[in-house]
C-alpha positions in Angstrom: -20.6 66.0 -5.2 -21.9 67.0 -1.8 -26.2 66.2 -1.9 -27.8 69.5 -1.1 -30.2 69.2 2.2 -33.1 70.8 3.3 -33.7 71.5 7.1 -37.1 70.4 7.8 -38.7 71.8 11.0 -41.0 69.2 13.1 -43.4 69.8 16.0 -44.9 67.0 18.0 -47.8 67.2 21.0 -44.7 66.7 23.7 -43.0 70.2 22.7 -46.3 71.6 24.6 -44.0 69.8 27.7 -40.3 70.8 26.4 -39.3 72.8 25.6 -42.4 75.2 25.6 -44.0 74.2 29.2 -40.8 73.7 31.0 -38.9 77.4 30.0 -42.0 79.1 29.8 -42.8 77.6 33.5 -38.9 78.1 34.2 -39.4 81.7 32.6 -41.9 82.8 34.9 -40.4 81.7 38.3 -37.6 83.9 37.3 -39.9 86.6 36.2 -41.2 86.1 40.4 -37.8 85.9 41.6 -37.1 89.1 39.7 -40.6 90.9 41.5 -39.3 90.0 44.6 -35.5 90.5 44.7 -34.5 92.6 46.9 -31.0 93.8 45.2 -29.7 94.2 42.0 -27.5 91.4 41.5 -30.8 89.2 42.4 -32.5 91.1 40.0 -29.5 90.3 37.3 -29.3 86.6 38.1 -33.2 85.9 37.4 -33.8 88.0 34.3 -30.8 86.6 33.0 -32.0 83.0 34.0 -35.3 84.0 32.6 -34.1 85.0 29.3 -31.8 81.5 28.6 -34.9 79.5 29.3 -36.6 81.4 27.1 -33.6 81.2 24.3 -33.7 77.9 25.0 -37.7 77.1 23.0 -36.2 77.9 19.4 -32.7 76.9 20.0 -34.5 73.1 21.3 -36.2 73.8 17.2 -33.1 74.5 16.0 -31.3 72.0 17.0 -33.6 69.4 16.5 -33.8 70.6 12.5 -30.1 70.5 11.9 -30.2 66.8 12.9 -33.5 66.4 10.8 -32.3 68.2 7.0 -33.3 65.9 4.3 -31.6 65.2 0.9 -34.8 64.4 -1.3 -38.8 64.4 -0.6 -40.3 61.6 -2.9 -44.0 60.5 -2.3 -44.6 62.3 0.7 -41.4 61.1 2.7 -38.0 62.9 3.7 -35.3 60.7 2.8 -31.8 61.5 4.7 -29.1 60.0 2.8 -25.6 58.5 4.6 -22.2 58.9 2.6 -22.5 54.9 1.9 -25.8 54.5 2.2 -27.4 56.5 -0.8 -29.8 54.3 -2.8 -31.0 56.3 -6.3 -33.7 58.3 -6.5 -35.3 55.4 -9.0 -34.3 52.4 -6.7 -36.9 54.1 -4.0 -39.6 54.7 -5.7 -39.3 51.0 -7.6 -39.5 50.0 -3.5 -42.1 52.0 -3.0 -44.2 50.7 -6.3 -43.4 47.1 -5.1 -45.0 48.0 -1.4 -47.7 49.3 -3.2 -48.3 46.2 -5.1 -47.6 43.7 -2.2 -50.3 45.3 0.3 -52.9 46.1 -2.1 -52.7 42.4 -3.0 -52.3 40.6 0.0 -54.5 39.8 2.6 -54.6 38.5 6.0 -57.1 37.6 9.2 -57.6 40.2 12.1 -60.2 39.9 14.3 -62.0 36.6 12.8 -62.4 38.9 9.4 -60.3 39.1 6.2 -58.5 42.0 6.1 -56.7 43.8 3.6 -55.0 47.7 3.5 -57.4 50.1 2.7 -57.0 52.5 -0.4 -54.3 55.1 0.0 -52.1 53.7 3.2 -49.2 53.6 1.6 -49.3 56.9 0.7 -50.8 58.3 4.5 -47.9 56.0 5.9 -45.2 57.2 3.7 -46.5 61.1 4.2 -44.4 63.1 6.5 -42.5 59.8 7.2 -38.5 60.5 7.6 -36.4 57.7 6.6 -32.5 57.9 7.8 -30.4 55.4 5.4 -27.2 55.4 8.0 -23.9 54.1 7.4 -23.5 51.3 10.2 -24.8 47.8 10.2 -25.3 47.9 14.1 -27.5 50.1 15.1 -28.8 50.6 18.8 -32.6 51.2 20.5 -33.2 50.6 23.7 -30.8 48.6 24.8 -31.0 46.4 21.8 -29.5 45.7 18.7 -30.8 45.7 15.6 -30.6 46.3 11.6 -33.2 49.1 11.3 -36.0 50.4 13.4 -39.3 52.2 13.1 -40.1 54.4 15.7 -42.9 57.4 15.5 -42.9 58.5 11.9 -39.1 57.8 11.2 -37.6 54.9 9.7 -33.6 54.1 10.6 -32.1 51.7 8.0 -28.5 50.4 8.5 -26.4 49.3 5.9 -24.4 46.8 4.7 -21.4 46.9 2.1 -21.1 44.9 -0.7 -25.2 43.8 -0.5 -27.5 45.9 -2.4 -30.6 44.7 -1.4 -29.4 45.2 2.6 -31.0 48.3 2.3 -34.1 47.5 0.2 -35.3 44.6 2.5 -34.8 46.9 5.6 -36.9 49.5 3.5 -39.5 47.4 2.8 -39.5 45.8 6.1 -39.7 49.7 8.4 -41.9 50.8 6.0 -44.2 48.5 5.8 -44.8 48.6 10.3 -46.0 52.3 9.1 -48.1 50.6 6.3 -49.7 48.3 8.9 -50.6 50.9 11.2 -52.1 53.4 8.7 -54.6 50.4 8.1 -56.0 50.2 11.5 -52.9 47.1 13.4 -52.1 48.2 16.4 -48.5 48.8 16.9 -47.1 45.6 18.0 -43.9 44.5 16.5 -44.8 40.8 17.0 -47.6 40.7 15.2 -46.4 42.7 12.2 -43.9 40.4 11.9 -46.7 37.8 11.8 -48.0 39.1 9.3 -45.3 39.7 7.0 -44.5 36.2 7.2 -48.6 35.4 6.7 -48.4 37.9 3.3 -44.8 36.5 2.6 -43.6 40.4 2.3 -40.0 38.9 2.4 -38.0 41.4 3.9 
C-alpha cells in the first residue's frame, strides 16, 4: 500500500536572496525597461519577463515542497520514507528513546569542563528535523562519498539490504551531530566523531 505524504512547506533566511531578492530585483528592472520602451513589442518583452520572474517566487516554493512531502511526523521530525528503506513507526521512536538515554547519561570534556547535553536537546534537535531514509548505499556530498549525512536540519540515511541495523546506526549516528549541536558543539564533524567514540555512542 502506497504511504500517504504530506507536502511540508520550508523557508530559510537565503529565500530573502532567491528566489525573493533576485525576481523581485529582476521584476523591477523589467518594470524600468517597460517605463522606458519606446514600442510595443519592448513593452511586451519586459512585462512578460517581469511577470515569469515574478511566477518564478512560489513556483521556487513549490517545487522545493514536492521534493520535501513527508510520510510520518514523530517527535517533532518529518520522516521521508524510501520504497526499501521504511523502518516502522515503533523501530524509530525505540531509536529515538535509546538517543535519549545515551546523551542524558553520557558525559564528556569541552573546554577543560565536564560536559553533558542539557535537558531537552534531543527534542530541540529532532524538532523540525527532516530525515530522508533513501534507497542507495552510496550516497554523494560534495564530492564525497558517504553512508549518510547531516546537513542543516536534514538527515540523509542510505541503506543497506539484508542488514537491519544499517539504518539504525546511520540514525543514531546523523542524529546525534544535531544532538551535539543543540547542546552548544560547534559544528565540526571531527570532533563529533570524537566524541561519539569518547561516549562510546556506537554508531
Amino acid at each position: 500500500m502506497e504511504l500517504k505524504t504530506q507536502r511540508r512547506w520550508v523557508f530559510s533566511p537565503l529565500d530573502l536572496i532567491i528566489p525573493i531578492g533576485v525576481g523581485l530585483g529582476a521584476a523591477a528592472l523589467c518594470v524600468l525597461g517597460f517605463l522606458k520602451a519606446q514600442d510595443t513589442a519592448a513593452r511586451f518583452v519586459c512585462s512578460t519577463t517581469g511577470f515569469f520572474f515574478l511566477l518564478g517566487i512560489p513556483a521556487w516554493y513549490f517545487v522545493r515542497s514536492v521534493k520535501r512531502k513527508y510520510h510520518l511526523q514523530l517527535r517533532g521530525a518529518y520522516l521521508v520514507f524510501g520504497k526499501l528503506n521504511h523502518p516502522g513507526h515503533a523501530d524509530v521512536e525505540q531509536w529515538i528513546d535509546g538517543l535519549e538515554e545515551h546523551w542524558y547519561r553520557v558525559t564528556w570534556a569541552s573546554g577543560g569542563k565536564s560536559k553533558r547535553a542539557p535537558d531537552g536537546a534531543v527534542s530541540k534537535a529532532l524538532d523540525g528535523l527532516t530525515v530522508f531514509f533513501l534507497d542507495e548505499e552510496k550516497l554523494s556530498i560534495m564530492g564525497r562519498l558517504v553512508r549518510g549525512y547531516a546537513w542543516g536540519r536534514d538527515c540523509v540515511l542510505g541503506y543497506r539490504s539484508k542488514d537491519p541495523r544499517y539504518t539504525e546506526s546511520l540514525f543514531r549516528h546523523e542524529v546525534s551531530h544535531q544532538i551535539l549541536a543543540q547542546s552548544g558543539e560547534s559544528w565540526n564533524e571531527k570532533r563529533h566523531h570524537a566524541i561519539f567514540q569518547i561516549t562510546q555512542l556506537g554508531a
